[in-house]
N, C-alpha and C positions, 0 to 999 in steps of 0.2 A: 550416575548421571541419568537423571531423568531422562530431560529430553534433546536433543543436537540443538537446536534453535539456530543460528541463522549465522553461525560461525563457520569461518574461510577459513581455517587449518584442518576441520573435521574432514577424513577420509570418506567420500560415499560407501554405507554397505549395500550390496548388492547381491540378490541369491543369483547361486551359479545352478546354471543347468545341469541336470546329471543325463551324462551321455549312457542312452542304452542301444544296443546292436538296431541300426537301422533297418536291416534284413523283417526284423518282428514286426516292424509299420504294415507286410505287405499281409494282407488278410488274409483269411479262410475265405473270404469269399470271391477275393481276387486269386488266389491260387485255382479256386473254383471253375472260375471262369477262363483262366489260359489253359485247364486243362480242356476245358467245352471247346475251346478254340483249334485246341492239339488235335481234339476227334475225340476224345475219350466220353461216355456217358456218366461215369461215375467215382466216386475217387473216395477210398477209406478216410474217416476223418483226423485217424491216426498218422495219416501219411504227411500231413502238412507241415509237420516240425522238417522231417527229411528235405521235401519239397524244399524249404527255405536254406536248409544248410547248401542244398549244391545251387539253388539261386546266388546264395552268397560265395560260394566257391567260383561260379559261372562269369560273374561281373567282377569279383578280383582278379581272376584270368584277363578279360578284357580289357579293363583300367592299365594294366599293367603293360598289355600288348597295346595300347593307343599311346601310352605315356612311350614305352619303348619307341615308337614309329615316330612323335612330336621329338626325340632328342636325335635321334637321325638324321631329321632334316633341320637340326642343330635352332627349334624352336622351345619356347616354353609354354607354349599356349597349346593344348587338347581342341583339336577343331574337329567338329562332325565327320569331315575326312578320314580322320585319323580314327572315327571308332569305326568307319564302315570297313577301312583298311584291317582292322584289326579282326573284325566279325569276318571279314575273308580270309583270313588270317589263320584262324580257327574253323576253318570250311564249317559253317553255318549258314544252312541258305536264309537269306534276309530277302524282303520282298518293299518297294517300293524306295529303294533308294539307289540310283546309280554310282557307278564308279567306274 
């Protein structure tokens, strides 16, 4: 078959995304910079793979302890609440959000 032409039984194709680790979107240069932000002056550039793995370790902890806290209070909705509860949770001082 050439070409679909303008026929109602033909199935759409459609290319699928391919999913790869989120965690990789966050840059070298953004790990960069929250270490500038930590205090630190300089940071091996070998370190950033590591960097990302307990990134990704650090926010599946959290997801998990906010989703925990939303079924508690017998919800299904994840509310900003519910991650600052959780970031207290994990004694992490957070700055700029009360609770």
């Amino acid at each position: 078959m050439a070409g679909r032409g303008k026929g109602r039984n033909v199935a759409a194709k459609r290319d699928h995304k391919v999913h790869r680790d989120a965690v990789q979107g966050v840059s070298k240069n953004a790990i960069r910079q929250l270490a500038r932000r930590a205090g630190l002056k300089c940071i091996s550039g070998l370190s950033c793979e590591m960097r990302r793995k307990l990134l990704k370790l650090f926010l599946k902890n959290l997801i998990q302890d906010a989703i925990t806290i939303a079924e508690d209070n017998k919800r299904k909705t994840v509310t900003p609440m519910d991650v600052a509860f959780a970031i207290r949770w994990q004694q992490v001082t957070s700055r700029g959000f009360e609770y």
